[in-house]
C-alpha positions in Angstrom: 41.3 48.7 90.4 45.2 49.1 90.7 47.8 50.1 88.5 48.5 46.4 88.4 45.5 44.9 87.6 45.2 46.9 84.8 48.5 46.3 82.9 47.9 42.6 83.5 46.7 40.4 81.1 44.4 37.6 81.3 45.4 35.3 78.4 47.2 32.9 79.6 51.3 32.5 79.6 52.4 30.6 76.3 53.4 27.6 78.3 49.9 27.1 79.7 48.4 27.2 76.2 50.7 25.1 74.8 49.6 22.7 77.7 45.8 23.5 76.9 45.9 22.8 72.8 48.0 19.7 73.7 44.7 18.5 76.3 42.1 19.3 73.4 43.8 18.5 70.1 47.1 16.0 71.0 50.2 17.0 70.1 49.8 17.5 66.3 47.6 20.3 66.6 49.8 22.6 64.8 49.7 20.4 61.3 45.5 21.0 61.6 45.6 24.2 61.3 48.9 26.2 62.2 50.8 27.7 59.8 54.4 26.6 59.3 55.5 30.2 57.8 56.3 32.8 60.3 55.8 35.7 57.4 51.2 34.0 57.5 50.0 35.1 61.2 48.2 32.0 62.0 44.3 30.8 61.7 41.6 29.6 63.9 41.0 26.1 63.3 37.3 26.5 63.0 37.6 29.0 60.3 39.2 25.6 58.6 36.7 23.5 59.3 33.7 25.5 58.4 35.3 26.6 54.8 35.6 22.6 54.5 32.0 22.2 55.5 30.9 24.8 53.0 32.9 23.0 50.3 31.3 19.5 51.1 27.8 21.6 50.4 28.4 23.4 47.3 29.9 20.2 46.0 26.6 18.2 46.5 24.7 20.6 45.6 26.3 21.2 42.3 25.6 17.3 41.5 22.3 17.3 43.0 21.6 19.8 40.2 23.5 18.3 37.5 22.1 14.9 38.0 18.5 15.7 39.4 17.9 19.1 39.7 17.4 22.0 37.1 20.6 21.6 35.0 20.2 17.4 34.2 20.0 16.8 31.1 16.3 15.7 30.1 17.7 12.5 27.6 16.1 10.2 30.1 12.4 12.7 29.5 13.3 11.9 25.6 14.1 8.4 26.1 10.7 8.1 28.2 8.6 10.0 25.7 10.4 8.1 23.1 9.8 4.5 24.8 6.3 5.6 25.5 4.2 4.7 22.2 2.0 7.2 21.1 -1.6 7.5 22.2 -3.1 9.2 19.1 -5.0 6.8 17.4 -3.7 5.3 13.8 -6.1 5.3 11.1 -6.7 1.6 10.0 -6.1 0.1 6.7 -8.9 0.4 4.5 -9.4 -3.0 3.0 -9.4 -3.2 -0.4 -9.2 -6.0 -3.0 -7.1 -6.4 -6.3 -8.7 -9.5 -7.1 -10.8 -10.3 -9.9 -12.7 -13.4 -10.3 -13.5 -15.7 -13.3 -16.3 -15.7 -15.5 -19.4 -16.2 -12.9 -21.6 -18.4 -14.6 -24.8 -16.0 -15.2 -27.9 -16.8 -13.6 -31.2 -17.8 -15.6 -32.1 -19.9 -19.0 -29.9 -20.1 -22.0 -31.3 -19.9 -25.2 -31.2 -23.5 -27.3 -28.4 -24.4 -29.4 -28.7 -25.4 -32.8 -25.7 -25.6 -34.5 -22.5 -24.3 -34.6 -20.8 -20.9 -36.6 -17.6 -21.6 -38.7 -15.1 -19.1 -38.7 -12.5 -20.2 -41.1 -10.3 -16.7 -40.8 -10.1 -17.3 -37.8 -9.3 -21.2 -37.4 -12.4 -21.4 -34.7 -16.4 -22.1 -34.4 -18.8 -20.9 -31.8 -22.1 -22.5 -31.5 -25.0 -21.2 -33.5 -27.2 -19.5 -30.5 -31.4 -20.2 -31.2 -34.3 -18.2 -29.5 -34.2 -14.6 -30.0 -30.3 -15.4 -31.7 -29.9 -14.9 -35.6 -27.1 -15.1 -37.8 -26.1 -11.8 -39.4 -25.5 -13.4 -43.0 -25.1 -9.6 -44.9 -22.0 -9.3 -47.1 -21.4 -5.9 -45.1 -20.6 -7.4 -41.6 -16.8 -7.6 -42.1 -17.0 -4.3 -43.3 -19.4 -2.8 -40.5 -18.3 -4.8 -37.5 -15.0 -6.1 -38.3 -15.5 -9.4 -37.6 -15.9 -12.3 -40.4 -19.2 -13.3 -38.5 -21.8 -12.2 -36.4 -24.6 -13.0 -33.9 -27.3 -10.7 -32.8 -30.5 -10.6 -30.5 -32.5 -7.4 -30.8 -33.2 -6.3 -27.0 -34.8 -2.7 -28.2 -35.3 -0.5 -30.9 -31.7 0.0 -31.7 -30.3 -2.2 -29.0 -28.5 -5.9 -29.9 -26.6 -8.6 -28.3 -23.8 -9.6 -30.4 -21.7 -12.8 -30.9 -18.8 -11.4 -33.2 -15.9 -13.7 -34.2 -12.6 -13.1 -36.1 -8.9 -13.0 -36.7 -7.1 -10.3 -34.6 -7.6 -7.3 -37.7 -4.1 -6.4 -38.3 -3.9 -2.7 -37.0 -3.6 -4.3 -33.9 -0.7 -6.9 -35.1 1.9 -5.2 -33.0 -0.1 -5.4 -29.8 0.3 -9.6 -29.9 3.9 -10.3 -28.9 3.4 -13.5 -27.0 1.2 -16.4 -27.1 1.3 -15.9 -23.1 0.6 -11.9 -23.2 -3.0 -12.1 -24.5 -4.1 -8.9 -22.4 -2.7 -6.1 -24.9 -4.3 -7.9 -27.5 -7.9 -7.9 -25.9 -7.6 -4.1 -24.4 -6.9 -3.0 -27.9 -10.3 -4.8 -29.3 -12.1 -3.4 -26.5 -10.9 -0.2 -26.7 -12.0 -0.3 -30.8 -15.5 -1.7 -30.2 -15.8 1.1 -27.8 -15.2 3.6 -30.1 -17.3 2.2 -32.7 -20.2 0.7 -30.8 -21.1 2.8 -28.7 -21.4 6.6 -27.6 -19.1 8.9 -26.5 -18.4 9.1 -23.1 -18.4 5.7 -22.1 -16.0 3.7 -19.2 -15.2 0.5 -18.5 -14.2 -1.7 -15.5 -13.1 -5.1 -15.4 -15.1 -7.4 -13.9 -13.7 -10.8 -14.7 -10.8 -12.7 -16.3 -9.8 -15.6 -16.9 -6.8 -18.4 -18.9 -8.8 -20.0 -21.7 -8.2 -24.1 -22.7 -9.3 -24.6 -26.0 -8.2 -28.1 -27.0 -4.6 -28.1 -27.8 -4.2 -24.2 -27.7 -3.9 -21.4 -25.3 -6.3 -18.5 -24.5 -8.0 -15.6 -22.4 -11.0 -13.9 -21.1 -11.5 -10.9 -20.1 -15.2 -9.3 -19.0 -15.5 -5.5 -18.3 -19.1 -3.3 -17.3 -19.7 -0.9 -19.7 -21.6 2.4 -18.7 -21.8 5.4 -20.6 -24.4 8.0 -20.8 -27.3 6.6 -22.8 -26.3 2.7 -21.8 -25.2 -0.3 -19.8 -23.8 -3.3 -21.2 -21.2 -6.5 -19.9 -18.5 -6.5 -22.8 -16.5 -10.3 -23.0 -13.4 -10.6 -25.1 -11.5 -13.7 -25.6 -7.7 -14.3 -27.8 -7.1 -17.6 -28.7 -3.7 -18.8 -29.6 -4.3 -20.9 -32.9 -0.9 -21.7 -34.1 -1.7 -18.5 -37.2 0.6 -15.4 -37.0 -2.9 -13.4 -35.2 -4.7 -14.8 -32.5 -8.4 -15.8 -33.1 -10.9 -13.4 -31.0 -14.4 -13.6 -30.0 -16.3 -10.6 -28.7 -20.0 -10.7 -27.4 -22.0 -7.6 -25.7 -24.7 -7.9 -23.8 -27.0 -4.7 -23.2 -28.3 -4.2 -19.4 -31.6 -4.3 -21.3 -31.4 -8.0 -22.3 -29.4 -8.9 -19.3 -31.9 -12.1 -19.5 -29.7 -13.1 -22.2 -26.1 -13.0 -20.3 -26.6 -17.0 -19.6 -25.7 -17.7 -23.7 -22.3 -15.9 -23.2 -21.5 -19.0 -21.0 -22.6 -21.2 -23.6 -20.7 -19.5 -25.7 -17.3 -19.8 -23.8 -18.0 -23.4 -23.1 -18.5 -24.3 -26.6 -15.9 -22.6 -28.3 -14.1 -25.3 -30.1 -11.1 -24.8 -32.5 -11.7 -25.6 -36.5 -10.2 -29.3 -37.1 -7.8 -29.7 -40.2 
């Protein structure tokens, strides 16, 4: 090799590349890539290109991971999860009734009727029940019972159905505040007869109730089953609205014992008649 060959070079003489970029990239070559600034040595284009590329990628794989990837938000999960009803199943309503019936009318025979009870106190009359029925006529009824007059039908020893009738006693004045609230009035009777009648211990449940027509005036009915340690019995208590500062009441009991005898308290409610004059 010769002295000359060696300080030669092979890149070609500036007009020639000028000549060759012009072929391959047109005569704007310089504004792709070259810089204008003499104090920057200048770039290959390709350097350019491939930091654009790399750009481009991160960019779409910063949204791929925004929108798709790890860093989305999950509100569309929620809003699936919260669209998506729940699979556990809900316990159904138990069923259960508030209602309570009239009076049923009581299966079997009623005892004969042979008259009917005054009860002048009280501005009413009942009828006079016959059969196994008698009238407690002793002075000491009021006094005993509470009640101006009295029915009975020995079902045991020591065990009676009753037909009681009376004004509303006057302890319980202040529970009657409206001829159209009779219930107050009737839970306190109840809740007296209970204490007096029978033993300690016992409960109640209503079982019926009713409005009450007799004649001209207003009334109600209520029927509750009695239980108690030592005894059964279906308890009915009525008010009726007489036009006197108490209401009239009627109560009758009716042991589990002589349930044979529960057909006379229909009789009874049928029949109730207010005193005329």
């Amino acid at each position: 090799m010769t002295a000359g060959q060696i300080g030669s070079s092979r890149t070609p003489p500036p007009e020639r590349q000028q000549e060759l970029w012009n072929t391959v990239f047109g005569d704007n070559y310089q504004a792709m890539g070259e810089p204008d600034s003499l104090e920057e040595p200048g770039k290959p284009l390709w350097i350019y290109a491939l930091a654009s590329s790399a750009a481009v990628a991160l960019v779409i794989a910063l949204v791929w991971a925004f929108l798709a990837g790890p860093l989305a938000s999950d509100d569309s999960s929620a809003s699936a999860a919260e669209a998506t009803p729940s699979q556990a199943p809900s316990a159904a309503p138990k069923k259960t009734s508030s209602t309570i019936g009239r009076l049923p009318n009581y299966r079997g025979q009623a005892s004969p009727v042979t008259g009917v009870v005054q009860d002048s106190q009280a501005g009413i009359q009942v009828p006079r029940l016959g059969g196994d029925w008698r009238l407690d006529e002793r002075p000491t009824v009021k006094g005993t019972y509470g009640y101006d007059t009295r029915q009975y039908a020995m079902v045991g020893d020591d065990l009676a159905a009753q037909v009681m009738t009376g004004p509303l006693p006057e302890k319980f004045a202040g529970r009657y505040t409206s001829p159209d609230d009779l219930e107050p009035v009737i839970k306190a009777v109840v809740v007296d007869a209970r204490k007096r009648l029978y033993s300690d211990g016992n409960k109640v449940r209503k079982i019926a109730q009713q409005p009450l027509k007799v004649g001209d005036s207003t009334g109600r009915l209520i029927a509750y089953s009695l239980t108690s340690p030592t005894e059964k019995a279906t308890i009915v208590a009525a008010a009726i609205n007489t036009g006197g500062d108490l209401p009239a009441i009627v109560f009758m009991s009716v042991p589990a014992e002589g349930k044979s005898l529960l057909p006379d308290v229909n009789t009874v409610v049928k029949r109730l008649r207010l005193l005329q004059g």
